[in-house]
C-alpha positions as a printed Julia matrix, in Angstrom:
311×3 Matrix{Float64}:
 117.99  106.05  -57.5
 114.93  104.3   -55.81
 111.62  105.58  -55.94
 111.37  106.58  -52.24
 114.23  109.44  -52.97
 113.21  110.23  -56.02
 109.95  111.06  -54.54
 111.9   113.22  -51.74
 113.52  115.18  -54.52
 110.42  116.04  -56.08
 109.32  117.32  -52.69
 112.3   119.24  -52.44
 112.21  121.2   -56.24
 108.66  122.12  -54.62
 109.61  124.03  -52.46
 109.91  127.77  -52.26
 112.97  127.75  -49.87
 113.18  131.34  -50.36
 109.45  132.64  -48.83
 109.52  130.07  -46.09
 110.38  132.97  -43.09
 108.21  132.08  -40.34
 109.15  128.58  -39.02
 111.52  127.65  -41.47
 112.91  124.67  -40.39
 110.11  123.21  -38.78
 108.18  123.77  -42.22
 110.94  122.46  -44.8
 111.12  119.85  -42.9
 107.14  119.1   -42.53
 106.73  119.75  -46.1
 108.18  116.05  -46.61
 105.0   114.96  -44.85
 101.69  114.1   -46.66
  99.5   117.56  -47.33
  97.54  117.03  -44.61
  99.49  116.69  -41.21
 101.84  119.59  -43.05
  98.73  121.63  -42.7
  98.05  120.38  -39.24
 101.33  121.93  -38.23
 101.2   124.83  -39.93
  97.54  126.05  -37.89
  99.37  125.0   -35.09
 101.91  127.11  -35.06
 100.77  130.33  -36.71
  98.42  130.08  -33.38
 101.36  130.1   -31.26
 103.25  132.39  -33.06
 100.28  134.92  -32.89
 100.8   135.11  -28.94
 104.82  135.06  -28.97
 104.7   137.7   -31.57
 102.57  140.23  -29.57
 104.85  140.05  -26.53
 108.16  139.89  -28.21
 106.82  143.14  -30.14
 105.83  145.16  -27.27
 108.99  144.3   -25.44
 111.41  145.83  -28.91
 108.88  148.75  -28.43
 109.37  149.04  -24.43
 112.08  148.56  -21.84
 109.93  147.84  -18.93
 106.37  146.5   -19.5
 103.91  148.16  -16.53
 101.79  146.22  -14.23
  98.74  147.1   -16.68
 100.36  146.07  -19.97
 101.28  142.72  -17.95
  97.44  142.55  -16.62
  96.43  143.19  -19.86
  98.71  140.19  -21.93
  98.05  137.87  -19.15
  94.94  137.84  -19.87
  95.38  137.53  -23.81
  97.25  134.6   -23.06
  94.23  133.74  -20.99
  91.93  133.85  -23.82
  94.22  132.64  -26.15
  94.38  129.51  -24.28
  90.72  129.12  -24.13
  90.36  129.12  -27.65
  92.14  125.66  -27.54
  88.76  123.91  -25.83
  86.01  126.01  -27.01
  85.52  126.86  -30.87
  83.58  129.97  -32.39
  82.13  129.88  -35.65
  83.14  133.52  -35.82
  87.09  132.7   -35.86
  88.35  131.22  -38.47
  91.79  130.4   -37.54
  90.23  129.4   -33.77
  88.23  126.27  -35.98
  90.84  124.99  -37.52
  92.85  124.87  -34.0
  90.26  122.47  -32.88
  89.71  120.76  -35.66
  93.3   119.58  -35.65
  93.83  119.17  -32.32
  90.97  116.6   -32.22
  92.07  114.96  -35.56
  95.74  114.3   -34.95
  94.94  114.27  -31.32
  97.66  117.4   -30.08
  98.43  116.79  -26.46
  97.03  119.94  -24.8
  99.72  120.09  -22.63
 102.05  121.48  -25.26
  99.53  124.66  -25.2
  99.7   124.71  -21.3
 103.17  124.27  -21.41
 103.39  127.54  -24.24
 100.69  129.04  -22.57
 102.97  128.86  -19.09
 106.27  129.91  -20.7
 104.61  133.22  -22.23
 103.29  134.4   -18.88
 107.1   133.89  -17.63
 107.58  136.68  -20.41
 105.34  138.47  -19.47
 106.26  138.5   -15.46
 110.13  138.69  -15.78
 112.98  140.44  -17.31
 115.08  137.6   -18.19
 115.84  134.67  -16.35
 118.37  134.64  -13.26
 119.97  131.42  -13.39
 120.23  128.64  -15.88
 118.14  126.31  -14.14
 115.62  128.64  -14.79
 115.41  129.7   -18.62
 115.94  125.15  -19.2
 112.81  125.17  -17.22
 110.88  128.21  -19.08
 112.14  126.52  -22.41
 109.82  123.32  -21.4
 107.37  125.56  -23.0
 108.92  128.14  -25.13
 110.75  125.24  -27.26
 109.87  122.02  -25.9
 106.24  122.0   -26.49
 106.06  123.41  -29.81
 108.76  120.93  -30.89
 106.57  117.98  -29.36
 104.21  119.2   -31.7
 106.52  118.15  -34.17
 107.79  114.92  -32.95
 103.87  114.0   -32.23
 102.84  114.51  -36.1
 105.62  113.07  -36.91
 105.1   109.68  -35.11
 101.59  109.35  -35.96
  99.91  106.67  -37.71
  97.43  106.51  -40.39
  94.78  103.45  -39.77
  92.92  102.37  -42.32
  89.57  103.79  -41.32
  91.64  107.72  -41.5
  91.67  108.14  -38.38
  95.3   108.4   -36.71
  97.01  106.22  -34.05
  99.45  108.25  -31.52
 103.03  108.02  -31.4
 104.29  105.0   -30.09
 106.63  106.47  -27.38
 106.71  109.69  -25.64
 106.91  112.58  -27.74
 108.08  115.08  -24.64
 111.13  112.75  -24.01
 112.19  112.36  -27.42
 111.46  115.86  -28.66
 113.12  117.45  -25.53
 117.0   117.28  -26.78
 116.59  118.8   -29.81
 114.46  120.89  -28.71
 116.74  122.45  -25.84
 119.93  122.15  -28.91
 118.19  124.27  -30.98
 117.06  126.93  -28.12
 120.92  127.58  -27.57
 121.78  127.91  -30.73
 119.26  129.96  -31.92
 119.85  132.47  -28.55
 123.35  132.49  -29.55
 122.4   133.06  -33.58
 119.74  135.89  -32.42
 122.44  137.52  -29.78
 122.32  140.69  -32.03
 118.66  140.93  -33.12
 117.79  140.2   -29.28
 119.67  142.76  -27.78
 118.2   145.45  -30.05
 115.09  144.3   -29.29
 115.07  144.59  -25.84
 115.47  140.93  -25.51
 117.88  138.81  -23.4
 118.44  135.07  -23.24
 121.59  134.9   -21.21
 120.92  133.58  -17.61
 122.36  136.31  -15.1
 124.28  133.94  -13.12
 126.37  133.35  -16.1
 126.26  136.39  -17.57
 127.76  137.46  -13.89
 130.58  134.73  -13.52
 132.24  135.48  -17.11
 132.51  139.35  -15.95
 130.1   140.0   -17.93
 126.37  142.93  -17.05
 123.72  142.93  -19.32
 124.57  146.15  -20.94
 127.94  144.88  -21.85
 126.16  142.37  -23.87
 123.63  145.3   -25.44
 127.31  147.18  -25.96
 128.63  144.26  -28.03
 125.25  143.7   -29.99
 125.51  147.23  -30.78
 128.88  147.09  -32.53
 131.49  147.05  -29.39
 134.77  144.69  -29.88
 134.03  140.73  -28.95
 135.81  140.6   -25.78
 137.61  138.05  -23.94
 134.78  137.22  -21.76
 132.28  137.01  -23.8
 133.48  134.3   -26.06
 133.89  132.59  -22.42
 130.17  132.95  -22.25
 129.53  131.74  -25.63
 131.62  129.06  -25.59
 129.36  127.96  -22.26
 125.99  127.54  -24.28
 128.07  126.45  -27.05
 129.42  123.31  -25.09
 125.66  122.99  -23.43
 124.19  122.74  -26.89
 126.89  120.31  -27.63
 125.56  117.9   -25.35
 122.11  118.42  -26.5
 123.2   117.65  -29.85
 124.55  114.65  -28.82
 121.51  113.49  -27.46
 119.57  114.13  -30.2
 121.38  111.93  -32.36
 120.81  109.0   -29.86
 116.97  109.98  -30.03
 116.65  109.7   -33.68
 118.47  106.51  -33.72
 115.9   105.26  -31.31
 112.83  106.11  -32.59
 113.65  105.96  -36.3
 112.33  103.05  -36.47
 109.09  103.88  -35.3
 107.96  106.5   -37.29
 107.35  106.46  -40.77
 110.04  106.94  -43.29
 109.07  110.71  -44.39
 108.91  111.44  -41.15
 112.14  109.84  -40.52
 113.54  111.85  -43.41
 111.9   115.18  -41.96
 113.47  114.36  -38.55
 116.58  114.49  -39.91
 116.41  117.47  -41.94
 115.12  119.53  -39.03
 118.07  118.49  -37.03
 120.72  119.03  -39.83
 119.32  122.48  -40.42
 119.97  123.3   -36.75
 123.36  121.59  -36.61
 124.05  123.7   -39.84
 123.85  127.12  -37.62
 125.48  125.63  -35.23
 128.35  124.42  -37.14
 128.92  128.9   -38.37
 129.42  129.44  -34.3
 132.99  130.14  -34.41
 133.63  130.68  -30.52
 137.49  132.06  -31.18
 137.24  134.48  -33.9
 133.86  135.16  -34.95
 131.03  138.75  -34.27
 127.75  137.02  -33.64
 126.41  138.85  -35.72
 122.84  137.93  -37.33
 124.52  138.09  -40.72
 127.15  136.19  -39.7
 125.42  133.59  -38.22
 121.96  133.06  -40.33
 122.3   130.99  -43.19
 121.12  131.77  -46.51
 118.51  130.54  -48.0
 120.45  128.67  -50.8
 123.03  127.41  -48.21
 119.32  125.94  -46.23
 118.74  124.37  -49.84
 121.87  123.03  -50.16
 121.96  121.25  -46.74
 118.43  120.06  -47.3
 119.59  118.45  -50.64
 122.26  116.79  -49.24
 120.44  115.36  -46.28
 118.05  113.85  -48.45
 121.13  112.43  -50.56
 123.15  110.59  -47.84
 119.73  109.57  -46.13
 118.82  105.81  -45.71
 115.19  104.12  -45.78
């Protein structure tokens, strides 16, 4: 065994597999980074999840959202925004947001971009065509994902200071970014639903036979039908394509990155394939249970990636 991997298996008995919950995959895989840009991540997106968590929570709590709850979150996402370009000594968690940003150099778009997709929460009740949730996932998934790609194709100089990514971390990040949307809306089907949450574009949801409440019917415990797995088997295919894509990304840029963060690449890609490899479009529930890993099946998969991988 050469040094390189035994140094990735190290990494890997570090790690508390088990307590990771928010962000898992992004974070087992950033944790094969050095200390620093994993902490860099991890500001970044406990300050996104702060926003997505306060509007995912009133919507489980509320069918309909009123025109003064959606005056009011606009304008959290408002401030929340601003917090990106001005810093208060007051908030914590706000100075360390700018303190990475301006280290590892964060595109501020990817905040837009969030920033954009969370007032399409806030505004709509699900999206009515296809077209439309790939273009509100530009910021739901894309951006926080270029996050990822971006610290992961930085360079340390030799003065510390860090060189950007060497091609363009919205194009590259995009396919697995949009693979791992679909399969995480088909994974989260169930816990969706009962939280007043739906992914499914109506125009498909409509040309499979299928209304929205059929879909809350199911979540709740009614028999898989027919059309359904027809729907399914739509993002399913979708995702497939995505995946394919992905591959062709990492094969590109592989060689630009460094080698942990070619190693972390690939584990966040094989932890995504691994959910997407439980879909089983002709016989399975979609249920969460049935399609969430465990967290010794994550460890397992994260072991053997680091196995098979070559620097």
């Amino acid at each position: 065994m050469n040094s390189q991997k035994e140094k990735f298996l190290n990494i890997f008995n570090s790690i508390d597999f088990q307590n990771i919950t928010d962000h898992p995959n992004i974070l087992i895989a950033a944790s094969f980074w050095d200390r620093e840009r994993y902490c860099a991540a991890e500001i970044c997106y406990k300050f996104m999840r702060l926003i997505d968590d306060m509007i995912d929570n009133h919507k489980a709590g509320n069918l309909h959202m009123s025109d003064h709850d959606k005056m009011i979150f606009s304008a959290n996402v408002d401030e929340w925004l601003k917090m990106t370009i001005t810093s208060l000594d007051c908030n914590p968690l706000q100075k360390e947001l700018r303190a990475v940003i301006e280290r590892f150099r964060i595109p501020l778009w990817t905040l837009e971009a969030f920033a954009r997709s969370m007032r399409y929460d806030i505004n709509h009740d699900g999206f009515t065509n296809l077209q439309g949730f790939l273009e509100y996932a530009n910021g739901a998934s894309v951006a926080p994902a270029s996050i990822f790609v971006h610290l992961s194709g930085l360079r340390k100089q030799n003065d510390g200071s860090f060189k950007e990514p060497p091609f363009d971390v919205k194009v590259a990040a995009t396919p697995c970014a949009i693979f791992s949307y679909l399969v995480h809306i088909i994974r989260d089907f169930q816990k969706d639903q009962l939280s007043n949450l739906n992914y499914f574009a109506d125009d498909l949801i409509d040309k499979h036979g299928l209304t929205r409440q059929t879909l809350r019917d199911i979540a709740s415990g009614s028999p898989v039908t027919p059309e359904f797995r027809n729907l399914i088997k739509e993002y399913y295919s979708l995702a497939n394509q995505y995946k394919l894509q992905t591959t062709d990304v990492i094969d590109k840029i592989g060689h630009l990155v460094e080698v942990d963060s070619r190693l972390s690449l690939e584990i966040i890609f094989d932890l995504y394939l691994m959910t997407f490899e439980r879909i089983d479009i002709e016989k399975g529930n979609f249920t969460s249970s049935e399609l969430t890993p465990a967290y010794e099946e994550i460890k397992k998969r994260v072991h053997g990636t680091i196995l098979k991988f070559q620097d």
